[in-house]
N, C-alpha and C positions, 0 to 999 in steps of 0.2 A: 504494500500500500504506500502510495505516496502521499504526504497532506505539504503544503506551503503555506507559509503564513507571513503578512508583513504589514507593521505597526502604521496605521492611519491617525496623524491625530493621537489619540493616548489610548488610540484601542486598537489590540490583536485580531486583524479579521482574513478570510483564507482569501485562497488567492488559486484562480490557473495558470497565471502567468510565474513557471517557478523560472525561468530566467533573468527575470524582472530585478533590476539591480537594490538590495537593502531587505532580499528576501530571506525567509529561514525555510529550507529545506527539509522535510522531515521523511526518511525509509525506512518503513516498518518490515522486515518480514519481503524485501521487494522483487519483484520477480524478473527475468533476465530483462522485458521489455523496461521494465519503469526503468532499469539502472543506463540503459544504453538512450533513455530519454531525457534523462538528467544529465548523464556524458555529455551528450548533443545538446543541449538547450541551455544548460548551466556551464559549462564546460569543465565538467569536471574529470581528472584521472580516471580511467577504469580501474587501474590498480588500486588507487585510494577507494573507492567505491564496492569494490569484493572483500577486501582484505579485511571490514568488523563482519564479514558475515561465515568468515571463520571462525568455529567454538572456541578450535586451541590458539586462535592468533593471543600474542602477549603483548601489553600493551609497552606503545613507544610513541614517541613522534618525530617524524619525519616530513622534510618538503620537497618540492620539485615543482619545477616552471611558476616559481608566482606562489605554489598553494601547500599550505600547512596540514596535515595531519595527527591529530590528536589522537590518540587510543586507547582508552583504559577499561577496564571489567566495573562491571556496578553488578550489583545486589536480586537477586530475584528470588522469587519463592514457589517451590513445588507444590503443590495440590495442595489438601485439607487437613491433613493425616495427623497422628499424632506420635512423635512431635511432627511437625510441620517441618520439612527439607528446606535447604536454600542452600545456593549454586550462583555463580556468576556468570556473564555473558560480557562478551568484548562489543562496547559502542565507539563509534567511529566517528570524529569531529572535522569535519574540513571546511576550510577557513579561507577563499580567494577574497579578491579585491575586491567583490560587489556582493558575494552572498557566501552564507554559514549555511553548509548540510549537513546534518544528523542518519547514520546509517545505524541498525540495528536487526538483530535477529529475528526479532518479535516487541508488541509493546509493551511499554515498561512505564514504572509510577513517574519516572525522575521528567522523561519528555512529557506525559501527560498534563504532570503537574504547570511546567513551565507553560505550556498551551494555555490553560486554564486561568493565568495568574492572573493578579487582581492588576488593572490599568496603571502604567508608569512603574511598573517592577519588569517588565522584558521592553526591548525596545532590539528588533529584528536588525536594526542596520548597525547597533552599537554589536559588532561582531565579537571582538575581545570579550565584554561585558557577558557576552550569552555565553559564552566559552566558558568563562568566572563561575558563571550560574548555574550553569550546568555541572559542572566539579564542584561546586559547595553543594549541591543538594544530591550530588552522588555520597560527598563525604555524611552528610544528615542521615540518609537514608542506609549506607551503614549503620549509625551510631543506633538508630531505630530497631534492624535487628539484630543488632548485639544485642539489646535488651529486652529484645524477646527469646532469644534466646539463652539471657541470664534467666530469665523469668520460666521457661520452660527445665531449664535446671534445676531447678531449687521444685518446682512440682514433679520429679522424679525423685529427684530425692526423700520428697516425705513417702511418695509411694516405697520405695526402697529399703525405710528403713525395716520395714515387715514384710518386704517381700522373698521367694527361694529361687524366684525364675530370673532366666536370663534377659526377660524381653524389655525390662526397663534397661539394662545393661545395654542391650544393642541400640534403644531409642538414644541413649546418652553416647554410644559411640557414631549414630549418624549426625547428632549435634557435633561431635568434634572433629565432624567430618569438615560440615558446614564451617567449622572457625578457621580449620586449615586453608579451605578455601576464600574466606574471608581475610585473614591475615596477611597471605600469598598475596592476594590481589589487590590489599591497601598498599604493603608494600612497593609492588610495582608501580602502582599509581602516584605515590610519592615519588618515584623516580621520576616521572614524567614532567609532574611538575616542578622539580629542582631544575629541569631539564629547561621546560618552557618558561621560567622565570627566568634562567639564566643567561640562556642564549638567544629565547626567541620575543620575548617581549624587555621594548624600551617603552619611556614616554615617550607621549606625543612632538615634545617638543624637541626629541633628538630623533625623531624619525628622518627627518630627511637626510641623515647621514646614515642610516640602517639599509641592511639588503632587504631586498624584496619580501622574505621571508618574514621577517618581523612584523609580529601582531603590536596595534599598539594601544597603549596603558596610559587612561585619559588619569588627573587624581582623583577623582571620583571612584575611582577602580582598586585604590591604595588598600583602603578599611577590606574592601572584598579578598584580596589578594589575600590579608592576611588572614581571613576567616575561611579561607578554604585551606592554608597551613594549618592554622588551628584544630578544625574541624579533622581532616584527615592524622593529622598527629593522635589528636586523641581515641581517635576509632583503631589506630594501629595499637596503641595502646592499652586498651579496654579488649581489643581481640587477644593479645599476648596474655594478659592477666585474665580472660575468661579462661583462655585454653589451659594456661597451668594448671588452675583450680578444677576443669573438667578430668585434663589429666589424671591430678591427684585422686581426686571425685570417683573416677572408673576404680583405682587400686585397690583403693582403700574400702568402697561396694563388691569388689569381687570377692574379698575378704569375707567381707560382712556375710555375702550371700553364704558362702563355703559355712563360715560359726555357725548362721542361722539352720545350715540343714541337719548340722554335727548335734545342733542343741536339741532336734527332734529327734535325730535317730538315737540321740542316749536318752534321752523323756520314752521312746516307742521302748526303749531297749528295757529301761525300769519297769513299762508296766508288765512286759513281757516275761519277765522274774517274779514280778508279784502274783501274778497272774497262774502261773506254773506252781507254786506252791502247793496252794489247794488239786490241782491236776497229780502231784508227785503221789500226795496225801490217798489221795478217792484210790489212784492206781495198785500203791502198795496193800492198803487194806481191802482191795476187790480182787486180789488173786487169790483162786479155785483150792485154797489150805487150810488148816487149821487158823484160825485166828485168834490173838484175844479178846474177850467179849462180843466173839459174833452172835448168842445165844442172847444177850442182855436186851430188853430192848430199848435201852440208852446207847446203843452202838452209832446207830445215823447222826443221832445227838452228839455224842462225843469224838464222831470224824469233823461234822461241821465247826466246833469251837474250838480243836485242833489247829484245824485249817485257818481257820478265821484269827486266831494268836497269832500263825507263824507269818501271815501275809499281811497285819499289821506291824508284826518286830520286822519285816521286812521292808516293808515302807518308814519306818521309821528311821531303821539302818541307814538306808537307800537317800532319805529327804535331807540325814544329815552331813552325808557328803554331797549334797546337792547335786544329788542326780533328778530331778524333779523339776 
């Protein structure tokens, strides 16, 4: 799918004309025609253009003839399930003289949202600026489910502590599936922007001594700049420190599970002693011999309170080594 969009006035309204200079491109999911329509019409790279609609592409940036290439993984989430999956996806930013294009896999909360935003917060031709905003509300939308995923942690965990199965174990190993892939992919994206602060963006006012390649960074861009370091610092952060603690979390529950089955089979094991007592008792006094007092008829009387002595002193044995 393709959508464009370009800022009238102080409102985001679409557009057919995606060549149109001060446009925002947007490819969802797009199929060979729409990308070979954009080539042609926007003129963009082909290569730039395939290359986010690669799972394993990793992200970097890179330019050629004029146009910038952004690339970093953002945040997605699997079906309903419980826990809930999440998995990254490489989006694709490019950046020419007249228009910003957005490629991606499939759609995603981070372009939606920016579509949707409230008037005077995107503005289509301030290229840089969408570029900014787009990496601050990727770094957000980590930090988001980092914390659903702290949160889904800590409700395995109380299930855990009474539990003998493995299936809270494995739900908490596809979480630290999820952080791996989280962590991997902040990192990388931090790279990108050390990258693009460093080499590809100046201000405005030393542009015209920059190569072509240079995006430029009006001050109004300053405060954002630095809230999308902030933002990504702390979600690398908050990933590293989920993961240790799920780490720990899995050891220390595999443990637990292993004690909690040991604690039943010696609880099964105690009643199974006490149990047998009375069985030992009935057995020996019911073989086909002479017995004493089998003529009395206090006999049945005096196997049951027998029986019933030896499998209280037994239990009581038993309770105070705490086997029970």
């Amino acid at each position: 799918m393709i959508v464009a969009y370009k800022t009238v006035g102080d409102d985001l309204v679409k557009t057919d004309a995606i060549g149109e200079k001060g446009t925002w491109v947007n490819l969802s999911n797009p199929t060979e025609e729409e990308i070979l329509r954009t080539h042609k019409e926007v003129n963009i790279l082909l290569d730039f253009l395939r290359a986010p609609l690669d799972e394993e592409e990793r992200p970097r940036i890179e330019s050629d003839e004029g146009q910038v290439l952004v690339l970093i993984n953002i945040p997605i989430v699997h079906g309903n399930g419980d826990p809930v999956l999440y998995d990254t996806i490489p989006v694709g930013i490019i950046v020419t003289e007249d228009n910003i294009v957005t490629v991606c896999l499939q759609d995603n909360p981070i372009l939606a949202d920016l579509a949707s935003a409230k008037p005077r917060t995107l503005y289509t031709f301030k290229k840089t600026r969408l570029l900014l905003q787009i990496l601050f509300r990727t770094a957000g939308l980590y930090l988001k489910y980092l914390r659903q995923i702290d949160k889904q942690t800590s409700e395995i965990e109380a299930r855990l502590h009474r539990s003998m199965k493995n299936e809270e174990l494995i739900k908490l190993l596809n979480l630290e599936k999820s952080l791996v892939y989280f962590t991997t992919s902040l990192k990388s994206n931090e790279i990108v922007m050390e990258k693009l602060l460093r080499l590809y963006l100046v201000k405005a006012d030393a542009a015209a001594h920059a190569p072509t390649r240079v995006l430029k960074a009006y001050p109004e861009d300053e405060d954002l700049l630095e809230d999308v370091i902030t933002e990504n610092k702390q979600a690398i952060e908050m990933g590293d420190i989920y993961t240790s603690i799920l780490t720990g979390m899995m050891d220390a529950f595999a443990s637990m599970i292993s004690n909690n089955l040991n604690i039943v089979m010696k609880f099964l094991t105690s009643v199974t002693i006490v149990l047998s007592i009375p069985t030992i008792v009935a057995s020996f006094y019911g073989m086909n011999v002479s017995l004493p007092f089998q003529k009395s008829p206090y006999a049945f009387l005096g196997t049951m309170v027998v029986s019933v002595v030896a499998s209280l002193t037994a239990v009581i044995l038993l309770a105070r080594r705490r086997m029970f």
